[in-house]
VOBA-1610 file (N, C-alpha, C; in pm, whole numbers, padded with zeros to 5 digits, always signed):
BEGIN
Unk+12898+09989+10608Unk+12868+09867+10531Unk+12982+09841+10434Unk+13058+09701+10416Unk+13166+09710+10357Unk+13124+09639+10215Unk+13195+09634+10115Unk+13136+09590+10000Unk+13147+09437+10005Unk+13172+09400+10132Unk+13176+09224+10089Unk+13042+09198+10134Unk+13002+09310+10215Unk+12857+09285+10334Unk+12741+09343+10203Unk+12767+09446+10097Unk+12669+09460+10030Unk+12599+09343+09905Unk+12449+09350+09957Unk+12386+09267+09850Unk+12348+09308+09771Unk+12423+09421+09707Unk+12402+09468+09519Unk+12498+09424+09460Unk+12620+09362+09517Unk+12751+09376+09435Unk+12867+09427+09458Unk+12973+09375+09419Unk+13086+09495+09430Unk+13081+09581+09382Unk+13114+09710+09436Unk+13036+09840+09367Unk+13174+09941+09456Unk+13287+09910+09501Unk+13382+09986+09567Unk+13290+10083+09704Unk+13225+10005+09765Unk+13217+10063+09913Unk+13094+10148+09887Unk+13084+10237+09770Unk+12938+10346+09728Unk+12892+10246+09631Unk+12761+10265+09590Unk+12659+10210+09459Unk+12734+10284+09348Unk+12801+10263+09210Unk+12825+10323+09136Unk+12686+10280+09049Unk+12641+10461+08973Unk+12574+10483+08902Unk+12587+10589+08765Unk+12503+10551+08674Unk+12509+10637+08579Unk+12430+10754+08568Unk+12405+10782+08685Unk+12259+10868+08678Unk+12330+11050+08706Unk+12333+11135+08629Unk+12364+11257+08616Unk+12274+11391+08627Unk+12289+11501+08651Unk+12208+11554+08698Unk+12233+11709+08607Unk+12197+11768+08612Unk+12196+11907+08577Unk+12106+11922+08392Unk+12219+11937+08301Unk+12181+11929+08154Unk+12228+11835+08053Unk+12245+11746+08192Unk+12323+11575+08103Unk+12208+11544+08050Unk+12178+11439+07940Unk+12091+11369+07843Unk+12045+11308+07983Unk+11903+11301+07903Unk+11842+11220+07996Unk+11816+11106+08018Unk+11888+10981+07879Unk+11843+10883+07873Unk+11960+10803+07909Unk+12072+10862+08005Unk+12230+10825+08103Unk+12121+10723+08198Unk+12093+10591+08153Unk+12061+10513+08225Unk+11971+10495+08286Unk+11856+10617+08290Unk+11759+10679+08372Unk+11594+10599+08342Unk+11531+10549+08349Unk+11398+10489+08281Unk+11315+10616+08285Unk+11278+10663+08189Unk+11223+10775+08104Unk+11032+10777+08154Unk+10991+10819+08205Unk+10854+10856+08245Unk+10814+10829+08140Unk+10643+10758+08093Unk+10562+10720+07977Unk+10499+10842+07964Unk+10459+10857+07853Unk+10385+10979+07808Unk+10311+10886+07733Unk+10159+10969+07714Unk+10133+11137+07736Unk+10138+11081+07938Unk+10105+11226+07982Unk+10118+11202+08087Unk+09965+11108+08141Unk+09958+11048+08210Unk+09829+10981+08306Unk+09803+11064+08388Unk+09635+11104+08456Unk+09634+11185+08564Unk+09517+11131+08634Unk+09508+11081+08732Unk+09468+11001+08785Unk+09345+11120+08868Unk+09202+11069+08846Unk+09059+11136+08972Unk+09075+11092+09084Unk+09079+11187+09181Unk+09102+11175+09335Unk+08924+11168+09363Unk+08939+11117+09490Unk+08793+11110+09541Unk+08809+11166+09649Unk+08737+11202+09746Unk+08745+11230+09862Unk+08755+11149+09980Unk+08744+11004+09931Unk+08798+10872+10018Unk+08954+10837+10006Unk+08975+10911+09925Unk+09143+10814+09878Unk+09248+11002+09850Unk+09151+11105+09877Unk+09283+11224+09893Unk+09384+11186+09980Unk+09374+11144+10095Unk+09467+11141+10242Unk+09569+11016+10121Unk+09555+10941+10064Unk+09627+10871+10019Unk+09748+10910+09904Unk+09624+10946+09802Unk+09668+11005+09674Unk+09744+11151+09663Unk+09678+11244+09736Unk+09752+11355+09790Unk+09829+11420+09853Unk+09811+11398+10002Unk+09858+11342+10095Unk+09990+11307+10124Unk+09983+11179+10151Unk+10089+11096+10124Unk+10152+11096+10031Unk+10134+11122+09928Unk+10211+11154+09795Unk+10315+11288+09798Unk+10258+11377+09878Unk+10331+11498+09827Unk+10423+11539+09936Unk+10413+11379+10034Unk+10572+11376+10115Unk+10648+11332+10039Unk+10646+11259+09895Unk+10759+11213+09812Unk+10766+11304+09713Unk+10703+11378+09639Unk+10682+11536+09595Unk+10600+11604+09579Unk+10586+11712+09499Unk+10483+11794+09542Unk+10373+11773+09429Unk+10251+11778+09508Unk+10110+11730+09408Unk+10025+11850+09388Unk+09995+11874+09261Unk+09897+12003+09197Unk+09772+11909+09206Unk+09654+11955+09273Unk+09529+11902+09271Unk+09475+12004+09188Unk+09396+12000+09055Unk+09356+12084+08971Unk+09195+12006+09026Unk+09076+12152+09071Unk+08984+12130+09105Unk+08879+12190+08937Unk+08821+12119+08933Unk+08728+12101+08815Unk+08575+12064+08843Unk+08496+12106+08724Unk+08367+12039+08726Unk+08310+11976+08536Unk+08246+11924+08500Unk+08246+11912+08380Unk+08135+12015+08277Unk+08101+12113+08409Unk+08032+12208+08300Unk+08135+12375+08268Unk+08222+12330+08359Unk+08317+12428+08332Unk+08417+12462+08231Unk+08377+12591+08101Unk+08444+12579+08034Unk+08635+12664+07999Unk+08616+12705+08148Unk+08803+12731+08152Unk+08838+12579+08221Unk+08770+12547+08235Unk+08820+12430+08343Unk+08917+12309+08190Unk+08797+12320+08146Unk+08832+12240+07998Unk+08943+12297+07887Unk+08999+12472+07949Unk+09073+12490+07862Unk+09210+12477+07948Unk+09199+12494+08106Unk+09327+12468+08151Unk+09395+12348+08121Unk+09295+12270+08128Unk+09381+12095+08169Unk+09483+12049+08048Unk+09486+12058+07882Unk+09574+12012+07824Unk+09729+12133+07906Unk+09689+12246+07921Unk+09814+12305+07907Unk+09845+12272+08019Unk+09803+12273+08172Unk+09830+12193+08273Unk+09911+12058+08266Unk+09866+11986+08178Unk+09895+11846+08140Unk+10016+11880+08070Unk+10055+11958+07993Unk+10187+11937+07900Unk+10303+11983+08037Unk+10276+12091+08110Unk+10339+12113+08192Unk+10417+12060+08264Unk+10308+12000+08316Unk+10337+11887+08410Unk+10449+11772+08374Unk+10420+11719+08299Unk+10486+11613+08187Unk+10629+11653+08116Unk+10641+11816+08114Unk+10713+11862+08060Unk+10811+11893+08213Unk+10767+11877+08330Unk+10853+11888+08443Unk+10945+11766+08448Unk+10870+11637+08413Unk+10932+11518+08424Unk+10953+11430+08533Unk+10839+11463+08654Unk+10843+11366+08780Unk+10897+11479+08878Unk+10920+11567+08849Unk+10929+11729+08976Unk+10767+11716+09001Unk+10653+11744+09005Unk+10555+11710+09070Unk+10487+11642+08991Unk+10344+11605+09082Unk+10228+11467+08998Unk+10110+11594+09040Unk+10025+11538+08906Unk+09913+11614+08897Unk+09811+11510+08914Unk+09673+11572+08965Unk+09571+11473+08984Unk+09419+11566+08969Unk+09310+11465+08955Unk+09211+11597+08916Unk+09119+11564+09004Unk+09006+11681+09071Unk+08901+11650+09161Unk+08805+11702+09096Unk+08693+11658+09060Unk+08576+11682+09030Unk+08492+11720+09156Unk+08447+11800+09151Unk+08414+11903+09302Unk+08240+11897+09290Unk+08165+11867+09162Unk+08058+11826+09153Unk+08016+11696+09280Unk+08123+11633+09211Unk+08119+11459+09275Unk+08175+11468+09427Unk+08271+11563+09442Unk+08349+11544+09571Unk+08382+11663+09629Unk+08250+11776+09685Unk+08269+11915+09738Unk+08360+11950+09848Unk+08364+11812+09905Unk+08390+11881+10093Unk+08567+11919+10070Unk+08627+11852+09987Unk+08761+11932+10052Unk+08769+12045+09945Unk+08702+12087+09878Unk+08760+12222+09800Unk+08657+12329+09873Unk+08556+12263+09950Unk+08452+12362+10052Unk+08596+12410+10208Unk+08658+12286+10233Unk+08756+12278+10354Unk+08865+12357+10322Unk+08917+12375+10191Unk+08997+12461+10080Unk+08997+12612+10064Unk+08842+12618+10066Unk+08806+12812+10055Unk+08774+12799+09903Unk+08769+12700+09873Unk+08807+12739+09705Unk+08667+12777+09627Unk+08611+12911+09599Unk+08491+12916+09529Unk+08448+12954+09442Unk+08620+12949+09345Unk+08562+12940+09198Unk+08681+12843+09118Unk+08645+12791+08983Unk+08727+12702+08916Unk+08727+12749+08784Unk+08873+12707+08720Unk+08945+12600+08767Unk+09042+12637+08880Unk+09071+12593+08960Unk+09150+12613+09110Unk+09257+12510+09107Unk+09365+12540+09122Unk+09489+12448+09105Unk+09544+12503+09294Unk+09614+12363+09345Unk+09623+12371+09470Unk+09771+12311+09516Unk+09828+12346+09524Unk+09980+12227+09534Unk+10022+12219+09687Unk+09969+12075+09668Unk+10041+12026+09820Unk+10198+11970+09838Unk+10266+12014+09902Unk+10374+11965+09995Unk+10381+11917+10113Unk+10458+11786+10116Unk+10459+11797+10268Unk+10361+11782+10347Unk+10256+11691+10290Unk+10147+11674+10377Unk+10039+11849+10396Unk+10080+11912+10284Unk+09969+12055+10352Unk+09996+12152+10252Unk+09857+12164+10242Unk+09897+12323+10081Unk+09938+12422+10121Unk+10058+12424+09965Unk+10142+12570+10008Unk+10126+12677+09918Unk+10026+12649+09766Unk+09997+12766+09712Unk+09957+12731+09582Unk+09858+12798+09527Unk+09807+12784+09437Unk+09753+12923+09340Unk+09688+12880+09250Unk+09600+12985+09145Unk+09483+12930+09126Unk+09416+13040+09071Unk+09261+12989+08991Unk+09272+13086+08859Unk+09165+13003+08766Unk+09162+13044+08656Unk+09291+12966+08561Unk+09201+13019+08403Unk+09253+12934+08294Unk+09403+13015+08275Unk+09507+13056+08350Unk+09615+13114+08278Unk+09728+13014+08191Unk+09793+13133+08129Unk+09855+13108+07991Unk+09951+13005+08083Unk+10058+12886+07990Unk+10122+12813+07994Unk+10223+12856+08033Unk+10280+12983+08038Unk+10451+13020+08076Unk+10414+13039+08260Unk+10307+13101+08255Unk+10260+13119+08397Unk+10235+12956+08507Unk+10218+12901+08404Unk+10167+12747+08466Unk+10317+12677+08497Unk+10410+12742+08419Unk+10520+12704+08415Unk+10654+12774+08500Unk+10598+12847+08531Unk+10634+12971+08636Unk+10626+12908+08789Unk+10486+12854+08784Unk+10449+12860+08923Unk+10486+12705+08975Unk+10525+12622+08879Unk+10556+12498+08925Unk+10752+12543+08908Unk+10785+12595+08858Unk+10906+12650+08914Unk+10967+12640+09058Unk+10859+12773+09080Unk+10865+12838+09211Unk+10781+12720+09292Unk+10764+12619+09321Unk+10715+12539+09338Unk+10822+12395+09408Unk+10902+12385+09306Unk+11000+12293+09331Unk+11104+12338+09395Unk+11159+12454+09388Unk+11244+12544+09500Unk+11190+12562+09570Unk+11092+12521+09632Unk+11005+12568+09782Unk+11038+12450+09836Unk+10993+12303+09716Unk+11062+12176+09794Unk+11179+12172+09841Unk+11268+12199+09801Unk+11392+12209+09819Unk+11454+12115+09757Unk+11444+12101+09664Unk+11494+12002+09548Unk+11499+12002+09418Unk+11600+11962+09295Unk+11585+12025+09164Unk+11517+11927+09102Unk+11503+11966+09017Unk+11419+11903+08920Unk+11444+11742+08860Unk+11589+11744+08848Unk+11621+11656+08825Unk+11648+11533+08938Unk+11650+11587+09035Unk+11621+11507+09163Unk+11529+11450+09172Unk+11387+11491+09141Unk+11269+11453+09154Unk+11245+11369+09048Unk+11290+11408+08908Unk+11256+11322+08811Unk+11366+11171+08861Unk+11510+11195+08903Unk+11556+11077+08969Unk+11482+10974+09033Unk+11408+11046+09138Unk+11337+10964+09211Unk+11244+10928+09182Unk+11180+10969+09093Unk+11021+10874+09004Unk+11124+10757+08943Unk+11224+10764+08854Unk+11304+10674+08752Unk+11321+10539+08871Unk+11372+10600+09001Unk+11387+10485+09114Unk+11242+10403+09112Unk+11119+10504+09168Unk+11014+10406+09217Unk+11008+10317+09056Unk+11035+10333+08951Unk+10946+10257+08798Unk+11079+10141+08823Unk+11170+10183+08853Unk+11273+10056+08876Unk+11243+09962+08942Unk+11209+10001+09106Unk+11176+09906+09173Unk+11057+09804+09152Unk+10941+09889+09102Unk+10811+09820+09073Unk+10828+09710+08900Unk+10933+09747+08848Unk+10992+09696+08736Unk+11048+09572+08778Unk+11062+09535+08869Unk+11200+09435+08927Unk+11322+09457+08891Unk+11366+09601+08874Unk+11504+09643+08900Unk+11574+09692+08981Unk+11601+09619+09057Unk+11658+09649+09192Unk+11792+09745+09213Unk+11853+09674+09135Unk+12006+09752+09092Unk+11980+09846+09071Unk+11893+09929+08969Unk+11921+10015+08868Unk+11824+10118+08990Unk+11751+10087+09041Unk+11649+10147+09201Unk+11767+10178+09305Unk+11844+10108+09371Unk+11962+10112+09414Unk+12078+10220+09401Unk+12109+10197+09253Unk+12186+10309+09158Unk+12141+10440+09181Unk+12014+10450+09177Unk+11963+10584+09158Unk+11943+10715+09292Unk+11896+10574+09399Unk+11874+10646+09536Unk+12000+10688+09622Unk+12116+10573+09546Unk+12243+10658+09638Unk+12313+10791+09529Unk+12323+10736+09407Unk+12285+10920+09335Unk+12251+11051+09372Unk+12132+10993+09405Unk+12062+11166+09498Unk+12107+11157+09627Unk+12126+11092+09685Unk+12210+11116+09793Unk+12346+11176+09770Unk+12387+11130+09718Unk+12541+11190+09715Unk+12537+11341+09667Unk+12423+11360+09616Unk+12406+11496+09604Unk+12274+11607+09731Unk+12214+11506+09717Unk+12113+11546+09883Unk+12100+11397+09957Unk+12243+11442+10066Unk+12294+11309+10193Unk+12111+11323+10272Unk+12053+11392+10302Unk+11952+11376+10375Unk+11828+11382+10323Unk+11819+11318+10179Unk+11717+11334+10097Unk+11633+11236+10129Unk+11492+11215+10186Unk+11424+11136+10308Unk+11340+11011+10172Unk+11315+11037+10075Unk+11263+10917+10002Unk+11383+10823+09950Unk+11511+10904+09924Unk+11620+10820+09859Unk+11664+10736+09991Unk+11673+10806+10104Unk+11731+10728+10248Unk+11582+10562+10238Unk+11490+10638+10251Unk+11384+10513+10264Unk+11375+10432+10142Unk+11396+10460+10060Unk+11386+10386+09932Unk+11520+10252+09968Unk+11616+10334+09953Unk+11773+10234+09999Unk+11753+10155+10087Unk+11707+10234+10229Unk+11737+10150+10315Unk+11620+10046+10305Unk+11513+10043+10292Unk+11383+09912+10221Unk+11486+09778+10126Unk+11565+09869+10020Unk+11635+09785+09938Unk+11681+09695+10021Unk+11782+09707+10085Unk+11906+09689+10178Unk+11830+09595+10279Unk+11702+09624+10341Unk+11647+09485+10380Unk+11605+09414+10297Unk+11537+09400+10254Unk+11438+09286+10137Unk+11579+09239+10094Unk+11721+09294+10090Unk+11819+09206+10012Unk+11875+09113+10148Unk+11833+09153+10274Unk+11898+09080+10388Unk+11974+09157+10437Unk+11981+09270+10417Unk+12063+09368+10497Unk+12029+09425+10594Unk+12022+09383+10703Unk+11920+09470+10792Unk+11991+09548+10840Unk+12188+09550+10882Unk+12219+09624+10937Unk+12309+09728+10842Unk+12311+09716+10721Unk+12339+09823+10603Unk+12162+09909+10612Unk+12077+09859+10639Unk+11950+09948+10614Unk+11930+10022+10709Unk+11994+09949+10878Unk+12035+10064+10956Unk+12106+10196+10968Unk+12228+10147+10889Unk+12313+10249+10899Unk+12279+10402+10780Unk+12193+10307+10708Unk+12115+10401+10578Unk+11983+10507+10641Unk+11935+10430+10762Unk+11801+10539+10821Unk+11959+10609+10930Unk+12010+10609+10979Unk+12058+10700+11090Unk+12158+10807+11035Unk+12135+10771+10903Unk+12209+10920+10828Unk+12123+11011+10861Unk+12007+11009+10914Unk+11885+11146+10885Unk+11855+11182+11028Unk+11881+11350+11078Unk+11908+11418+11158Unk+11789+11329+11212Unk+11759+11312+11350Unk+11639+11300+11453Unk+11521+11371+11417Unk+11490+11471+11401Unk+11415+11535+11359Unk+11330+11497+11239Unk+11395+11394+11140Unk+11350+11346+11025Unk+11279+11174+11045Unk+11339+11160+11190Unk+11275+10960+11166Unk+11170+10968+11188Unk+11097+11045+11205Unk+10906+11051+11231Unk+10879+11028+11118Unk+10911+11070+11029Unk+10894+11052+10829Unk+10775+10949+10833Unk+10679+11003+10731Unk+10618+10844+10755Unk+10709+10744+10676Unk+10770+10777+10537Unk+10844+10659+10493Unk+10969+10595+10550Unk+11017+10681+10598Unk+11158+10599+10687Unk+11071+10499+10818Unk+10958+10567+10897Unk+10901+10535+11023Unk+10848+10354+10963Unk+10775+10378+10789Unk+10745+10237+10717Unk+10846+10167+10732Unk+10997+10172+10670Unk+11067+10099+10684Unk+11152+10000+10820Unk+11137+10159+10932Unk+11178+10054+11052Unk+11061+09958+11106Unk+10922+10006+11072Unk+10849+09929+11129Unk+10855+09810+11072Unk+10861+09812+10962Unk+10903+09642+10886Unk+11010+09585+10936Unk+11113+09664+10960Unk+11229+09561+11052Unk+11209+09552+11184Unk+11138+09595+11236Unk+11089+09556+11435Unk+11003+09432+11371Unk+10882+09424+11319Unk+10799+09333+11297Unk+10899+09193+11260Unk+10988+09178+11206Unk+11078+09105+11095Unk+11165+09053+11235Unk+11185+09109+11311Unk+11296+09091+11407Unk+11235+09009+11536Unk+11071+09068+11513Unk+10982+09030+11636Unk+10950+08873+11570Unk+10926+08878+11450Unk+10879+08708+11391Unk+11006+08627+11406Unk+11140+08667+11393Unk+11221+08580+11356Unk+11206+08516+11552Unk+11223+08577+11623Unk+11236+08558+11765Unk+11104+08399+11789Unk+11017+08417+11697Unk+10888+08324+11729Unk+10909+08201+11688Unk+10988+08191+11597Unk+11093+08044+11518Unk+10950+07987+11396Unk+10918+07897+11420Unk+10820+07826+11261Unk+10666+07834+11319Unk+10612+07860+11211Unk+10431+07857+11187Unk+10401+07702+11275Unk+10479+07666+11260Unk+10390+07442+11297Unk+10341+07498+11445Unk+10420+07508+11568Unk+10371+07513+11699Unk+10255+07561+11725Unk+10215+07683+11625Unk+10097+07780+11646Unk+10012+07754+11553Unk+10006+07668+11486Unk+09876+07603+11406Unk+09851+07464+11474Unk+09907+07424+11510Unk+09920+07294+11611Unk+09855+07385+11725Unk+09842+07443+11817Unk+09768+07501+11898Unk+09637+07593+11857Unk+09599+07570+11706Unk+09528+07645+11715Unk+09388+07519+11648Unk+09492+07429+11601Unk+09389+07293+11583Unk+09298+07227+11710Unk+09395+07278+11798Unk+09358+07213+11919Unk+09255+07310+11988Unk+09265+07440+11968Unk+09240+07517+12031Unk+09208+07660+11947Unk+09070+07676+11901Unk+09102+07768+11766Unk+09076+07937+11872Unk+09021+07908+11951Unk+09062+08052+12060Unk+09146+08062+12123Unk+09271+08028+12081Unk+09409+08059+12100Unk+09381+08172+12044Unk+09392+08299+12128Unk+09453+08431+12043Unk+09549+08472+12054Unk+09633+08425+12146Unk+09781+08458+12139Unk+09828+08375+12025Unk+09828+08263+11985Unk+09878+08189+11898Unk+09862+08209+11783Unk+09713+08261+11752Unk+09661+08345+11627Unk+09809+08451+11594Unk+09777+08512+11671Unk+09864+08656+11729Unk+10008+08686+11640Unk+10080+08523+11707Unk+10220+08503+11727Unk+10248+08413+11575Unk+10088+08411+11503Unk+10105+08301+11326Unk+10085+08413+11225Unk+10032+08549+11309Unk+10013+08670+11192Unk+10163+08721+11161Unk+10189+08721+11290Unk+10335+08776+11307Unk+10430+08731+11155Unk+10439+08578+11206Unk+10506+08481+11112Unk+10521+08486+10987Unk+10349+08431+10951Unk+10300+08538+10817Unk+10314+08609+10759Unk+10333+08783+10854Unk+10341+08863+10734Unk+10540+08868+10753Unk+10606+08793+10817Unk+10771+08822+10752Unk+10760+08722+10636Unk+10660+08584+10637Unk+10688+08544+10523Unk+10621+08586+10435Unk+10569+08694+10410Unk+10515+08778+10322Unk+10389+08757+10291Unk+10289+08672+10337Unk+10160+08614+10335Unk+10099+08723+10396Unk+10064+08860+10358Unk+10051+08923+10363Unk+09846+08937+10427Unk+09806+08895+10333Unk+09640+08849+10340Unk+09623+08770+10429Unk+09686+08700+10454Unk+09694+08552+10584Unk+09710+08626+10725Unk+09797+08715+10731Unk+09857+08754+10847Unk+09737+08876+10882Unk+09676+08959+10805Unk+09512+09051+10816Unk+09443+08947+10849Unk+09422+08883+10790Unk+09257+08803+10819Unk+09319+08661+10964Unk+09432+08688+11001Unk+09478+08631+11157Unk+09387+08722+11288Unk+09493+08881+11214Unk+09462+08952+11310Unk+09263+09004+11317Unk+09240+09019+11229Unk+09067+09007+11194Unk+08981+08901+11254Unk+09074+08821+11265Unk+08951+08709+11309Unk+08988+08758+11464Unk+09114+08771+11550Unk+09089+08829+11628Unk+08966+08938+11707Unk+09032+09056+11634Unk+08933+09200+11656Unk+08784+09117+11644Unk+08766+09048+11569Unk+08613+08977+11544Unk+08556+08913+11642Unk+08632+08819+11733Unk+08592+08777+11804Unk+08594+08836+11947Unk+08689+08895+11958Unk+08720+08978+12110Unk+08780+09098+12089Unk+08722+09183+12071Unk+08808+09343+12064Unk+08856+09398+12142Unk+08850+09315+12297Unk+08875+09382+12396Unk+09039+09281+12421Unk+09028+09194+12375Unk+09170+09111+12377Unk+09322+09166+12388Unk+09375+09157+12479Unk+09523+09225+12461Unk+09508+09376+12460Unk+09423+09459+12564Unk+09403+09557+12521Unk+09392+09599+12380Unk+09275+09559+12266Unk+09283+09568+12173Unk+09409+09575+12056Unk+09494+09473+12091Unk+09621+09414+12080Unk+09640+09368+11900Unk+09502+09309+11867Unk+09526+09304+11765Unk+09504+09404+11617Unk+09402+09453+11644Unk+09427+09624+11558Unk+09460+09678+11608Unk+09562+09735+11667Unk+09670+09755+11710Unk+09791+09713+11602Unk+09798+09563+11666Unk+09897+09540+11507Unk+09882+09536+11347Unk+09776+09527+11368Unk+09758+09522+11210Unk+09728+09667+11178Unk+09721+09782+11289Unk+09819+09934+11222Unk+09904+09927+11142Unk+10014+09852+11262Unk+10129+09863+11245Unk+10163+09806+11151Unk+10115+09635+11058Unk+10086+09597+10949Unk+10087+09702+10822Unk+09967+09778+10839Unk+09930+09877+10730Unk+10041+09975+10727Unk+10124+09995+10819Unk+10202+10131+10823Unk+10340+10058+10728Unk+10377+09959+10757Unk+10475+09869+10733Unk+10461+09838+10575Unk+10343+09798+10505Unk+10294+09760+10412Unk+10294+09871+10297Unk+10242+09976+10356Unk+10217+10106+10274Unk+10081+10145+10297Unk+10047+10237+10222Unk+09906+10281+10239Unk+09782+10264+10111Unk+09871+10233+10046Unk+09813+10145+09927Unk+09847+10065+09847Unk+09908+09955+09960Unk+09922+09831+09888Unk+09794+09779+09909Unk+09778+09681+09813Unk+09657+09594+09781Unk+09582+09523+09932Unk+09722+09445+10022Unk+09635+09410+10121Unk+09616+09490+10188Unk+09696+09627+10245Unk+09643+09722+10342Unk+09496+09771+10304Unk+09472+09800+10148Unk+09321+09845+10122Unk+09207+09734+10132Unk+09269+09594+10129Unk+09149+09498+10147Unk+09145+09498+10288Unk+09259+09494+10357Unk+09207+09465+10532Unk+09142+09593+10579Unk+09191+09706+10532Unk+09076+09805+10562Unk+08992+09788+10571Unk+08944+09751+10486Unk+08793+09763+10452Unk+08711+09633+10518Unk+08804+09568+10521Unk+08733+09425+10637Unk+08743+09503+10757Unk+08827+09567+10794Unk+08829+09602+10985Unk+08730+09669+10991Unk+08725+09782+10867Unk+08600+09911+10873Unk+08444+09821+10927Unk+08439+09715+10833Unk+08316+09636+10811Unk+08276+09560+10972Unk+08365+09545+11016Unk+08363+09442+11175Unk+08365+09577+11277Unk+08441+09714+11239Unk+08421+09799+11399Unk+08291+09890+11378Unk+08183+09859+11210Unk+08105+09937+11224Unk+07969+09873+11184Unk+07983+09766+11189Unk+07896+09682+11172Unk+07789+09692+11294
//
């Protein structure tokens, strides 16, 4: 990608950034995590999300609790300073096991407080009981060297996601080729960039940004999100304007190919809700259509979208409502 082709700027061929790593200050440009820390209740509907999926971008301590438990009540501030005191090296979250038994029953776990740290889609080790703070601080150590990543890497890459969701693109940009230049195959900074690099119109700088990562790594679900948004993007542009296929569908509202070929459209123009409730009215009316053709795509929708963006959780819950109705 040459710097006349990049849509951040002239920037001499790399993203120049201020972002430093080791025992540089931390406030070299970096957007600083809010304190105190937030710790968000997992349910047992939204772990695969919150957990899960999360602790492919780092690693997540699920601290299992109940509210009559009184180590439970003495772990959590020192847990909490910990955590906070890591700085975006992992996210903590809490399960109330009263309210939500089955995965700390699926866990083994049968006494609390029980702390559980997932990586990577799958727990790799934990403790129980109220121990002292150097120990809490010990084990999230040994924790982040298991990821394979320092600390300051991780706190990098939180500073990226508050950028992007900030509308700072640049400074999101800045940060993800940073950790790269220090981890070239670092799989959230590659997906983070290369996402940038489209949404700026780059589709073939966002290419050359996913094929840095050995074969072995494009299954990722976040890199796998990003190409699926550019097949979808590539498949709408091929369909040319919305008029032909609302014009056929005035005429003809069981057009389901035309439905089909206006969701498409839709969600590149980002009508995100329009392009679900296309493919919905589909599945609604004929599920057997296109070899079930249209959830089908609106998977591929949700995979593209994220797993908890706003419309992937509303069309959920509409598809749930129509395949179990």
């Amino acid at each position: 990608m040459s710097d006349k082709d990049n849509p951040f700027g002239g920037m001499g061929g790399q993203y120049s950034t201020n972002v430093s790593y080791g025992a540089q200050p931390a406030s070299a440009g970096i957007p600083q995590p809010v304190a105190p820390l937030q710790v968000k209740d997992v349910t047992t509907a939204n772990f695969a999300v919150e957990v899960l999926q999360e602790s492919r971008k780092q690693p997540v301590l699920v601290d299992f609790w109940a509210p009559w438990c009184g180590p439970c009540k003495q772990l959590q501030p020192a847990l909490e300073r910990v955590v906070a005191a890591a700085k975006g090296a992992v996210k903590l979250v809490k399960m109330n096991i009263d309210e939500h038994p089955a995965i700390a029953g699926q866990l083994g776990i049968q006494s609390i407080p029980a702390v559980i740290a997932f990586n990577n889609g799958q727990p790799v080790d934990g403790f129980m009981g109220a121990v002292p703070e150097t120990q809490i601080s010990d084990f999230i150590q040994k924790l982040v060297g298991k990821n394979g990543g320092q600390p300051q890497i991780a706190e990098a890459l939180a500073a990226a996601r508050q950028a992007r969701e900030a509308g700072d693109l640049q400074t999101a940009a800045d940060i993800f080729d940073a950790v790269l230049q220090e981890q070239p195959d670092n799989v959230e900074a590659i997906a983070g960039l290369a996402d940038l690099l489209f949404e700026a119109g780059d589709a073939a700088g966002a290419q050359e940004v996913i094929d840095r990562l050995p074969e072995d790594k494009q299954g990722v679900a976040s890199i796998a999100a990003v190409k699926t948004k550019m097949k979808l993007a590539a498949e709408a542009a091929s369909l040319g304007d919305a008029e032909p296929f609302q014009r056929r569908l005035a005429e003809n509202p069981g057009d389901h190919q035309a439905r089909f070929d206006l969701a498409m459209i839709e969600n590149a123009q980002g009508r995100r809700e329009e392009a679900a409730d296309s493919l919905l009215y589909i599945v609604r009316a004929d599920r057997t259509w296109n070899d079930d053709g249209a959830r089908t795509q609106l998977l591929k929708f949700f995979e593209a979208w994220g797993m908890t963006d706003d419309a992937t959780l509303s069309a959920r819950r509409k598809l749930s409502s129509i395949l179990f109705s």
